[in-house]
N, CA, C and O atoms as a printed pandas DataFrame, in Angstrom:
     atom_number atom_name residue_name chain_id  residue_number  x_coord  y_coord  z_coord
0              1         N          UNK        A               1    0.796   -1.141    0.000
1              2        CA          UNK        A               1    0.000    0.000    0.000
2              3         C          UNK        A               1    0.865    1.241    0.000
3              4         O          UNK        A               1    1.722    1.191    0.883
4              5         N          UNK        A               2    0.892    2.432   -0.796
5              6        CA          UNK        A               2    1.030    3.361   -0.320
6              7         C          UNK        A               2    0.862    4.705    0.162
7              8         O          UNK        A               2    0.069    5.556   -0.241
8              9         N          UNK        A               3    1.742    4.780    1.108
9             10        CA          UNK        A               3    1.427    6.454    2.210
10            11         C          UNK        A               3    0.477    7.079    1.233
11            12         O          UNK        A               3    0.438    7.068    0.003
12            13         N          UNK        A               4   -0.220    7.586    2.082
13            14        CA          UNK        A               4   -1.059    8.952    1.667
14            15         C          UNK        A               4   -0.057   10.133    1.414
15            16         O          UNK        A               4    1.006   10.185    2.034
16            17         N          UNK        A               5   -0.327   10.840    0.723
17            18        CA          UNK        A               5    0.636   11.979    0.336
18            19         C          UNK        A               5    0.476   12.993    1.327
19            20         O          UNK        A               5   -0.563   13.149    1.968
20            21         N          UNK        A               6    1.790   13.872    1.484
21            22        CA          UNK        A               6    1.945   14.459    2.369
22            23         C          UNK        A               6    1.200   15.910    2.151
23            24         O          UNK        A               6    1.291   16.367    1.011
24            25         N          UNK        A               7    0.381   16.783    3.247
25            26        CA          UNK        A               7   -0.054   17.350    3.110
26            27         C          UNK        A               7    0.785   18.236    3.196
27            28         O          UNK        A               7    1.705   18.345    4.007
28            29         N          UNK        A               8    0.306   19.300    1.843
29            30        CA          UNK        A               8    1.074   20.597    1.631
30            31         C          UNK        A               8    0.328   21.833    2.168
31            32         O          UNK        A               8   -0.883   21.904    1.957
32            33         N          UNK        A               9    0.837   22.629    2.720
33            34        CA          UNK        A               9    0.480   23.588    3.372
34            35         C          UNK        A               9    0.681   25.194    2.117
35            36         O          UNK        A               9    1.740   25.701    1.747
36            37         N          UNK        A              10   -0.531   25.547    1.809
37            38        CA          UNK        A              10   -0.787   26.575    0.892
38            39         C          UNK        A              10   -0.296   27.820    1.389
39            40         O          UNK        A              10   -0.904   28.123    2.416
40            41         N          UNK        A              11    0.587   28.678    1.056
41            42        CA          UNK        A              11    0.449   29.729    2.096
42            43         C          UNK        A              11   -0.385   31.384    1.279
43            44         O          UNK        A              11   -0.079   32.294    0.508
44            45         N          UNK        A              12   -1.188   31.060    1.845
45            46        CA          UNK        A              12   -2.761   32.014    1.413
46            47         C          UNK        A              12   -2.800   33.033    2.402
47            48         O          UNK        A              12   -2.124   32.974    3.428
48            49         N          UNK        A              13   -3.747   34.176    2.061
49            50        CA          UNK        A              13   -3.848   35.215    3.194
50            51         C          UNK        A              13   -5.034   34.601    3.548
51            52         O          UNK        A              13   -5.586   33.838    2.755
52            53         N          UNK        A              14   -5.523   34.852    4.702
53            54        CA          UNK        A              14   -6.944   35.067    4.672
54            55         C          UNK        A              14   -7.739   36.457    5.030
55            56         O          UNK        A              14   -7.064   37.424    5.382
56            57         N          UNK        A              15   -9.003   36.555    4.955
57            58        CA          UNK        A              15   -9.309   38.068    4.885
58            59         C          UNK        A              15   -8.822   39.051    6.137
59            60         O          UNK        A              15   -8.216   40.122    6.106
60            61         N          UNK        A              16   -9.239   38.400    7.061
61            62        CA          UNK        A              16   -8.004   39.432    8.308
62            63         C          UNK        A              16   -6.948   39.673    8.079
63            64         O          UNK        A              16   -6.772   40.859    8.355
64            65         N          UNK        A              17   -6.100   39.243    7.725
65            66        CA          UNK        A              17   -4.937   39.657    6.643
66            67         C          UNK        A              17   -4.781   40.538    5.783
67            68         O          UNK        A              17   -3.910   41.408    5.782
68            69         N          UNK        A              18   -5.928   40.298    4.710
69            70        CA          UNK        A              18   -5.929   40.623    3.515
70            71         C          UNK        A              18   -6.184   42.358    3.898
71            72         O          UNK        A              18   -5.608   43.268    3.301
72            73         N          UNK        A              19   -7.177   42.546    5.027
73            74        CA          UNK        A              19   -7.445   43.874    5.454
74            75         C          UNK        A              19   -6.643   44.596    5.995
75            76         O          UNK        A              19   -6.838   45.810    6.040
76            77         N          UNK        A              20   -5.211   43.838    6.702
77            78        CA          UNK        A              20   -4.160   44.333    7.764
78            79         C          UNK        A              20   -3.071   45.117    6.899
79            80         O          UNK        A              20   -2.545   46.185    7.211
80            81         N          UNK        A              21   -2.810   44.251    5.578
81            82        CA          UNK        A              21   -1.808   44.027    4.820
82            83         C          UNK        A              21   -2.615   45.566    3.923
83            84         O          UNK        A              21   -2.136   46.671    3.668
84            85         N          UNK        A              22   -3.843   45.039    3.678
85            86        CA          UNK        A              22   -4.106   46.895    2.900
86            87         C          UNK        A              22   -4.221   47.553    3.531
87            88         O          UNK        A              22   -3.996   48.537    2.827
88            89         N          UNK        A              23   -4.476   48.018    4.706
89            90        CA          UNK        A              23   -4.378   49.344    5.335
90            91         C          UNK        A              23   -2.729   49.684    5.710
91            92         O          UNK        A              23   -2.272   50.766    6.080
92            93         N          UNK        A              24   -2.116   48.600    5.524
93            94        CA          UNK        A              24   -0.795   48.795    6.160
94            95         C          UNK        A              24    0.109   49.679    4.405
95            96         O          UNK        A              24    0.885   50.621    4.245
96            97         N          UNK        A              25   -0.456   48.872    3.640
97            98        CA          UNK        A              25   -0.066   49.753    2.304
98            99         C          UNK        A              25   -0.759   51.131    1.903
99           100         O          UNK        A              25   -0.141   52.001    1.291
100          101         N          UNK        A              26   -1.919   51.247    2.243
101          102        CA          UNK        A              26   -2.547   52.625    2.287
102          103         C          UNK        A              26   -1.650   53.573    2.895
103          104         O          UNK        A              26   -1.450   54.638    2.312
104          105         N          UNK        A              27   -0.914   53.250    4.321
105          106        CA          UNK        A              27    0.028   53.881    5.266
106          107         C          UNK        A              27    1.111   54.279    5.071
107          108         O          UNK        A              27    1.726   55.251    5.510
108          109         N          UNK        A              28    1.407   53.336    4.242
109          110        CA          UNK        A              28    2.964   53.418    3.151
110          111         C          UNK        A              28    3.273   54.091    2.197
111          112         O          UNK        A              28    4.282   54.730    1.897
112          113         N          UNK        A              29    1.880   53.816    1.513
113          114        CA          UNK        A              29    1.701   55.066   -0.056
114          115         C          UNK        A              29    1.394   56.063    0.729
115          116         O          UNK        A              29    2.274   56.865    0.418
116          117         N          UNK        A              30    0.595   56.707    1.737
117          118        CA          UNK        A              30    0.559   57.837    1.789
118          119         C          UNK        A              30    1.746   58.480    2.518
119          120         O          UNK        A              30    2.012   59.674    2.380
120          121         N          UNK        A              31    2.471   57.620    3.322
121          122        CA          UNK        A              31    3.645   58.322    3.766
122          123         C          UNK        A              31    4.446   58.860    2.552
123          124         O          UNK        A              31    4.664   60.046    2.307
124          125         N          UNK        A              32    4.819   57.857    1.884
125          126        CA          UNK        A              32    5.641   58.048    0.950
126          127         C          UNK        A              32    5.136   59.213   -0.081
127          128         O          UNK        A              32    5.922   59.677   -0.907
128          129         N          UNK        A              33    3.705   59.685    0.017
129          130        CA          UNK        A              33    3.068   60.351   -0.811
130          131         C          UNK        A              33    3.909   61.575   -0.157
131          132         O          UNK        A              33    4.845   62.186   -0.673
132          133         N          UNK        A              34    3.371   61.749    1.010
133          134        CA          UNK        A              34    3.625   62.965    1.844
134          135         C          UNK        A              34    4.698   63.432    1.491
135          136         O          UNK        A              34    4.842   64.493    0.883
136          137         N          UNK        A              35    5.956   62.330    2.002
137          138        CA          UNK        A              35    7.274   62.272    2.168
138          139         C          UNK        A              35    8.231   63.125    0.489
139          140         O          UNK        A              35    9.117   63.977    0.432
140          141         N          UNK        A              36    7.506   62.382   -0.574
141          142        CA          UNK        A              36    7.694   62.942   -2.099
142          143         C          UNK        A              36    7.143   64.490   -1.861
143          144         O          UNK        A              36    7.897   65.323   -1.356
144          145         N          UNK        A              37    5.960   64.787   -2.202
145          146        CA          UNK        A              37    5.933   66.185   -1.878
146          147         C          UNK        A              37    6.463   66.833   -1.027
147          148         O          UNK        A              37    6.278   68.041   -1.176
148          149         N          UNK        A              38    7.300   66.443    0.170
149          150        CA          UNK        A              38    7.812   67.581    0.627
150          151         C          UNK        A              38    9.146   67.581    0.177
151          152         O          UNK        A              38    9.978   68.481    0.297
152          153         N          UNK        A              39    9.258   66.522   -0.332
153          154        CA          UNK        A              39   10.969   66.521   -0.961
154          155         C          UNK        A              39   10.685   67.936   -1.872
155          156         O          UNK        A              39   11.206   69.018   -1.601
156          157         N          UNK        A              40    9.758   67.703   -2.996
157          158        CA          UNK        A              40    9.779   68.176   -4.401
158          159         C          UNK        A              40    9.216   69.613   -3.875
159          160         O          UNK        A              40    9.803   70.552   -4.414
160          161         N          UNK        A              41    8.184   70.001   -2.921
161          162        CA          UNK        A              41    8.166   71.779   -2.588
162          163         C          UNK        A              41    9.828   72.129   -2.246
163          164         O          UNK        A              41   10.397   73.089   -2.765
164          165         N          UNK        A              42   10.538   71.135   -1.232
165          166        CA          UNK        A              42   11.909   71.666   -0.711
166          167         C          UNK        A              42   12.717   72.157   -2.307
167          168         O          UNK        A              42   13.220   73.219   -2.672
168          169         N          UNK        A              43   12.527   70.731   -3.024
169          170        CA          UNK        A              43   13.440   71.276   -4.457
170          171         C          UNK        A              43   12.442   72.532   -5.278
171          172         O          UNK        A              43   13.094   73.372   -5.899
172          173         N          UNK        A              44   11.702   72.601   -5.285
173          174        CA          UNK        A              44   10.911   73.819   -6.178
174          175         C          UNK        A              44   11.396   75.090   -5.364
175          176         O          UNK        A              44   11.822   76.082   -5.954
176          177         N          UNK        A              45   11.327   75.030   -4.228
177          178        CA          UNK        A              45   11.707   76.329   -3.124
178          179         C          UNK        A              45   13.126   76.637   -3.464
179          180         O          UNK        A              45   13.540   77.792   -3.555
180          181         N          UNK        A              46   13.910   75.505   -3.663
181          182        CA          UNK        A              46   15.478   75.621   -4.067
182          183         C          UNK        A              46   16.050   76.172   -5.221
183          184         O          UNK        A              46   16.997   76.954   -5.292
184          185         N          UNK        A              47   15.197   75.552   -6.353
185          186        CA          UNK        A              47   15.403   76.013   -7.456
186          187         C          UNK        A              47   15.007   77.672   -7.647
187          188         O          UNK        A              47   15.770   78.411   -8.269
188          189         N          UNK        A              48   13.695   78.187   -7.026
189          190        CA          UNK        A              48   13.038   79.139   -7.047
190          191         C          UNK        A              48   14.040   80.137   -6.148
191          192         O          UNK        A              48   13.591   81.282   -6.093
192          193         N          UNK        A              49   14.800   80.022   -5.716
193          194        CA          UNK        A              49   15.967   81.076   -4.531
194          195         C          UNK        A              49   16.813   80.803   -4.979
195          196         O          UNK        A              49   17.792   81.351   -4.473
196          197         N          UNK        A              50   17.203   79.636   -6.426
197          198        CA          UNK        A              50   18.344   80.131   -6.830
198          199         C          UNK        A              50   18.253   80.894   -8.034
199          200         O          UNK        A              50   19.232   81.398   -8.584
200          201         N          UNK        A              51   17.277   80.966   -8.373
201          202        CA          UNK        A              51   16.891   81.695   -9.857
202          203         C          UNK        A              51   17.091   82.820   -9.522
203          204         O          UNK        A              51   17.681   83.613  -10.255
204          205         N          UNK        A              52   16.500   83.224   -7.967
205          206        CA          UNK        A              52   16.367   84.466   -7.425
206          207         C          UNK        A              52   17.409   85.369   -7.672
207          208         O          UNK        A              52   17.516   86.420   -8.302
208          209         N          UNK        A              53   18.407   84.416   -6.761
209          210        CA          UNK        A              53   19.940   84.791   -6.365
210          211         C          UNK        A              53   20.345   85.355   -7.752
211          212         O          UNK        A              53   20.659   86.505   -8.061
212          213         N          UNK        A              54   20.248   84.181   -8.534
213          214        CA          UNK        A              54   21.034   84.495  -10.034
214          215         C          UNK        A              54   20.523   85.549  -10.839
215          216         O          UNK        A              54   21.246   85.955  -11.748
216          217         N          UNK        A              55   18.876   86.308  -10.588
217          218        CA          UNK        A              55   18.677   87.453  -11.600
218          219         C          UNK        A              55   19.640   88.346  -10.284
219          220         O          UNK        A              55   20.637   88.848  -10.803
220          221         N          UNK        A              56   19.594   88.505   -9.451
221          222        CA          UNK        A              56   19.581   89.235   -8.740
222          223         C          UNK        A              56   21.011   89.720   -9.085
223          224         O          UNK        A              56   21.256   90.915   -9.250
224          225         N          UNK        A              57   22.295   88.380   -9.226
225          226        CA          UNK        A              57   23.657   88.710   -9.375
226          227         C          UNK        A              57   23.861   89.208  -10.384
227          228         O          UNK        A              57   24.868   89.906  -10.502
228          229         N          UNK        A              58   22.886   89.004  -11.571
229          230        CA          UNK        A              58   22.754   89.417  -12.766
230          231         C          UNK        A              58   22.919   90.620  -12.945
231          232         O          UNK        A              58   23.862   91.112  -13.564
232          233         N          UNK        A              59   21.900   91.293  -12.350
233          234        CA          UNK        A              59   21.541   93.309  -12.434
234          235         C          UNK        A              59   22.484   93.844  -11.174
235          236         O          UNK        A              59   22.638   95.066  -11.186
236          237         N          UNK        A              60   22.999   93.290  -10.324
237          238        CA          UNK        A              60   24.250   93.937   -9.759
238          239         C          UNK        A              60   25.331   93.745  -10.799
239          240         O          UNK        A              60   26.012   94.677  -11.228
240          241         N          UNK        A              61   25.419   92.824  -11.078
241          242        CA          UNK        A              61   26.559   93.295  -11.838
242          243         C          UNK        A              61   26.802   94.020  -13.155
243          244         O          UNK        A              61   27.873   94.492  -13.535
244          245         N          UNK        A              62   25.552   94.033  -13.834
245          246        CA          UNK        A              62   25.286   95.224  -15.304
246          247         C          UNK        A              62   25.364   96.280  -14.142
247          248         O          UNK        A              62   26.439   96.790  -13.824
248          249         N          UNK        A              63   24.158   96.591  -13.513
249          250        CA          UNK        A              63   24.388   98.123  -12.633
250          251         C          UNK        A              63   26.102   98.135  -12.053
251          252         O          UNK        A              63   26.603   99.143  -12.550
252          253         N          UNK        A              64   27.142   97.404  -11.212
253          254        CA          UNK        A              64   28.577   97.605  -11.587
254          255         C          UNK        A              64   28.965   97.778  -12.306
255          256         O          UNK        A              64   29.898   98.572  -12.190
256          257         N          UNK        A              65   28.681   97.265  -13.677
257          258        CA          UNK        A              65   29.507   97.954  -15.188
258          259         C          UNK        A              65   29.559   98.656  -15.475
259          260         O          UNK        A              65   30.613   99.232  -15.743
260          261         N          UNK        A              66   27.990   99.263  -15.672
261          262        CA          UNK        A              66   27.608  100.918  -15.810
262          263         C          UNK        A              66   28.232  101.488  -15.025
263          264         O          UNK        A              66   28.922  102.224  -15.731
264          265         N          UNK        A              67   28.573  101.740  -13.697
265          266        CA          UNK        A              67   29.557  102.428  -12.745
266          267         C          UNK        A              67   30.795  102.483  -13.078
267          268         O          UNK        A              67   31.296  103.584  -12.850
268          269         N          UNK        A              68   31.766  101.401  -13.718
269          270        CA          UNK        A              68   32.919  101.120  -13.927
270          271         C          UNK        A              68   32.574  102.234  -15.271
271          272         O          UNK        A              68   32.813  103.441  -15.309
272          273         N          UNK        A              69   32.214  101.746  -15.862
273          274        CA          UNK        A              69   32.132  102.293  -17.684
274          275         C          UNK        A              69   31.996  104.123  -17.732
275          276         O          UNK        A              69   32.561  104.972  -18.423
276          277         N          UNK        A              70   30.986  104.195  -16.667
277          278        CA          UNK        A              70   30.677  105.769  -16.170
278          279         C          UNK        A              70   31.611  106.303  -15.489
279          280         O          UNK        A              70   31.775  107.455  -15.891
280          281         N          UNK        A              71   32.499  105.970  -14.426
281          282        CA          UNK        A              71   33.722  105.864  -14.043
282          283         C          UNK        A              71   35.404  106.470  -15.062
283          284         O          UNK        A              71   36.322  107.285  -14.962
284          285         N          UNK        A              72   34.894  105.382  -15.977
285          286        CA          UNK        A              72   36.115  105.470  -17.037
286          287         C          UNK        A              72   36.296  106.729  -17.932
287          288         O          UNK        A              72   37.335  107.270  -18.310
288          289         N          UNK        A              73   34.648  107.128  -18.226
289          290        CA          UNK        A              73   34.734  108.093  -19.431
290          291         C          UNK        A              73   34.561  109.640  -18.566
291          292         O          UNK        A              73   33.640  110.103  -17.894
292          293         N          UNK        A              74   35.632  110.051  -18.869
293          294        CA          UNK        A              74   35.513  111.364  -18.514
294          295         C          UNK        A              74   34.502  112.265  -18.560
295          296         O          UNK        A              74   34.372  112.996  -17.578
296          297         N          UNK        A              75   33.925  112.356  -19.265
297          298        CA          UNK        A              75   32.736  113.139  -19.247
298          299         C          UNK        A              75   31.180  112.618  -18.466
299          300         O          UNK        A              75   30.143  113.258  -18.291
300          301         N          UNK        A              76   31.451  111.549  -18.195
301          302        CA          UNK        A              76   30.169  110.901  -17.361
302          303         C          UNK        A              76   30.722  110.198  -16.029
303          304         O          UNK        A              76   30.337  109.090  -15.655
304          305         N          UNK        A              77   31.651  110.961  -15.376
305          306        CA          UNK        A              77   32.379  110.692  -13.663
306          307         C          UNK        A              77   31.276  111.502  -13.288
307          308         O          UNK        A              77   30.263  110.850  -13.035
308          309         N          UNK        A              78   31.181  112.664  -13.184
309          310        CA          UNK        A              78   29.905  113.380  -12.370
310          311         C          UNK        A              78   28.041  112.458  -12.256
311          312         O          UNK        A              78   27.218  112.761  -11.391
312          313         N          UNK        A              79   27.799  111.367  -13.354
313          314        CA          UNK        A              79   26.398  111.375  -13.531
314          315         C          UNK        A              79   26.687  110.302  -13.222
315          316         O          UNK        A              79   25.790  109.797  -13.897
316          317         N          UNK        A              80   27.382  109.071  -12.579
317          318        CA          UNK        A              80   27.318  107.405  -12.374
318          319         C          UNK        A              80   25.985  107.362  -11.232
319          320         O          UNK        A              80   25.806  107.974  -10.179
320          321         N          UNK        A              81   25.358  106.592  -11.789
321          322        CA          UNK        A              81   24.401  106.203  -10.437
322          323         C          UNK        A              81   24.404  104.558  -10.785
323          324         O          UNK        A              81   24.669  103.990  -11.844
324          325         N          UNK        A              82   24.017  104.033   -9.515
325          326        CA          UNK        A              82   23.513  103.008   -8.822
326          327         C          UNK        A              82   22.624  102.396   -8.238
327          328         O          UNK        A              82   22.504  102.311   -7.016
328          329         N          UNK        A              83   21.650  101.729   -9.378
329          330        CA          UNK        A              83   20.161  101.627   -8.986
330          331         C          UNK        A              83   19.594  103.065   -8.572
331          332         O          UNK        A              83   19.054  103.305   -7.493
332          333         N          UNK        A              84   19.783  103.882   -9.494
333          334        CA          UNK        A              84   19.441  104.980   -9.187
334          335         C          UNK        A              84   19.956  106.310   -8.181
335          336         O          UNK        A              84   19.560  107.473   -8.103
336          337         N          UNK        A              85   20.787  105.717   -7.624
337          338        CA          UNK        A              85   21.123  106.580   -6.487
338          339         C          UNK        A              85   22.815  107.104   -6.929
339          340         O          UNK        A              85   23.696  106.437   -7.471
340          341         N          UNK        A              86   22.837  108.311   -6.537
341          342        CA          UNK        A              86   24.303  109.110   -7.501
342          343         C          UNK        A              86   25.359  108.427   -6.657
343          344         O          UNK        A              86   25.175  108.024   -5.508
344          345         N          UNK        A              87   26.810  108.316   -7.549
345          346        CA          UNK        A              87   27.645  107.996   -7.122
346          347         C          UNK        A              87   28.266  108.766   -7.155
347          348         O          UNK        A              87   28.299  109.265   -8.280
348          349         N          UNK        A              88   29.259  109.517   -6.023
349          350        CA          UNK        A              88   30.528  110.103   -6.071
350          351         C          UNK        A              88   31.656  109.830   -6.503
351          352         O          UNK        A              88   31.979  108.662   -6.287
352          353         N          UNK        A              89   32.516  110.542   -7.121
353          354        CA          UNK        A              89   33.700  109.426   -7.309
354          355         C          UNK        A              89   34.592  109.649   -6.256
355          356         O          UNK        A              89   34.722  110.471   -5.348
356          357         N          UNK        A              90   35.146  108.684   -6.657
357          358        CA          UNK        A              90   36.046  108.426   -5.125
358          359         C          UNK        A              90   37.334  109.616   -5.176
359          360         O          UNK        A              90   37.841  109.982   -4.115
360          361         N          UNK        A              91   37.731  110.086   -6.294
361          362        CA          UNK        A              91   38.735  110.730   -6.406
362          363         C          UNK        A              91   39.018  112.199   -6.069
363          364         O          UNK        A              91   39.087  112.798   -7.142
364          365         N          UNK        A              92   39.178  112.889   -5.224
365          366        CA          UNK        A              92   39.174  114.238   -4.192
366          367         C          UNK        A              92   39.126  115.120   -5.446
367          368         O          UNK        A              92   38.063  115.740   -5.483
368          369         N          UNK        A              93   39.945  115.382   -6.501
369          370        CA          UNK        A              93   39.710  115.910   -7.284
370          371         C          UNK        A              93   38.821  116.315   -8.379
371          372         O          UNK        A              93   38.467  117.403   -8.834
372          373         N          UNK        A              94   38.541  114.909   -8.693
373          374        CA          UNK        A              94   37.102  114.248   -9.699
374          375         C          UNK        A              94   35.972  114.841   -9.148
375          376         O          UNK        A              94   35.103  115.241   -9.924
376          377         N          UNK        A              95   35.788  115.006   -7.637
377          378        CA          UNK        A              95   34.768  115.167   -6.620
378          379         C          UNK        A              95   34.586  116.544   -6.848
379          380         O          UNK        A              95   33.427  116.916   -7.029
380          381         N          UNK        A              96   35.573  117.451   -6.879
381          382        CA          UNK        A              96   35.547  119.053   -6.730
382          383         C          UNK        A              96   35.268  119.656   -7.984
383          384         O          UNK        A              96   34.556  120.642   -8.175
384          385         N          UNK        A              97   35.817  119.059   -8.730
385          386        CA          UNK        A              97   35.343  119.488  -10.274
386          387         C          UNK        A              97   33.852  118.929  -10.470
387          388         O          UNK        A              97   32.884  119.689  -10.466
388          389         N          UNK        A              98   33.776  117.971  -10.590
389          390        CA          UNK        A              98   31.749  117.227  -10.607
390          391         C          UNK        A              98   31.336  118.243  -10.020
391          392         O          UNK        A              98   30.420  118.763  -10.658
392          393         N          UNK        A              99   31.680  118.964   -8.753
393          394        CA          UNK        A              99   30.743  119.736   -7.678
394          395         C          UNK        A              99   30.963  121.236   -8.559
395          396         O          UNK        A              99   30.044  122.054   -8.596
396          397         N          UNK        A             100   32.077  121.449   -9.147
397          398        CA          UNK        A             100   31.927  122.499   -9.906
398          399         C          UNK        A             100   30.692  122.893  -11.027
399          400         O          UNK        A             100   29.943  123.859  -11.181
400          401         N          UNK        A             101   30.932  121.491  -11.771
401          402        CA          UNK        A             101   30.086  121.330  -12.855
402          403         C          UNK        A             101   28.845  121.492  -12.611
403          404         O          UNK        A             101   28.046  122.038  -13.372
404          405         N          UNK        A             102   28.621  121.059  -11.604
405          406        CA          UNK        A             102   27.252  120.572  -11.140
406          407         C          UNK        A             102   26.378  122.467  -10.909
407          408         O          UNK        A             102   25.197  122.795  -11.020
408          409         N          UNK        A             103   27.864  123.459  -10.503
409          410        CA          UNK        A             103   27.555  124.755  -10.523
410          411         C          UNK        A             103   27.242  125.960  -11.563
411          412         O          UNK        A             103   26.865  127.126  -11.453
412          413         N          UNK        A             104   27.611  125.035  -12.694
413          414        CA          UNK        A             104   27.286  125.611  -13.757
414          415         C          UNK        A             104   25.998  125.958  -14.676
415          416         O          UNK        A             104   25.524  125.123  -15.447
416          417         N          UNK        A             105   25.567  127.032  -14.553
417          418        CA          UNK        A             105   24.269  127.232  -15.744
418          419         C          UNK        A             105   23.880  125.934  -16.923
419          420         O          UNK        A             105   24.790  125.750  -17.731
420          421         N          UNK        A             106   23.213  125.448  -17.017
421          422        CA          UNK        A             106   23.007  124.936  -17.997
422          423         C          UNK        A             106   22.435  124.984  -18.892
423          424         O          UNK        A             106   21.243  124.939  -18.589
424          425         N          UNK        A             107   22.631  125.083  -20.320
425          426        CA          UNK        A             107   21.752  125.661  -21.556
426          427         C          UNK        A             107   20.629  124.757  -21.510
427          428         O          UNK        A             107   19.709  124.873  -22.320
């Protein structure tokens, strides 16, 4: 005669399970949901303050050129401004003459 065959053991959920195991993934995706969006506002916020930074270094430094360039040419040391606001020149002499000019009638 032979043995009866050996019983195999299925490994199945059953529905208490099946309910533990999905709420436990509901928990997971939404962490992970959470967890992604705050990554991606942190990188949008990052990107967005460096764009900032970079127009920002941008027009300081054209508004420095214009100063340098206004600087250089003799005839426009008296009128350099900076974001609007007048620049002096640094040079004691440059300074007394501009202040001269500045005394003059103008047609």
């Amino acid at each position: 005669m032979s043995s009866p065959a050996p019983a195999t053991t299925v490994g199945a959920l059953d529905s208490s399970q099946v309910q533990n195991v999905g709420l436990g993934a509901i928990v997971v995706i939404v962490l992970l949901g959470l967890l992604l969006a705050r990554m991606v506002t942190k990188m949008i916020t990052r990107v967005v303050v460096l764009l900032v930074a970079v127009v920002l270094a941008v027009v300081i430094y054209q508004q420095r050129d214009r100063v340098a360039t206004a600087v250089a040419d003799a005839g426009k040391r008296c009128e350099a401004t900076f974001f609007g606001v007048h620049v002096q020149p640094d040079d004691p002499t440059v300074r007394k003459a501009c202040d001269q000019a500045a005394k003059l009638p103008r047609d």
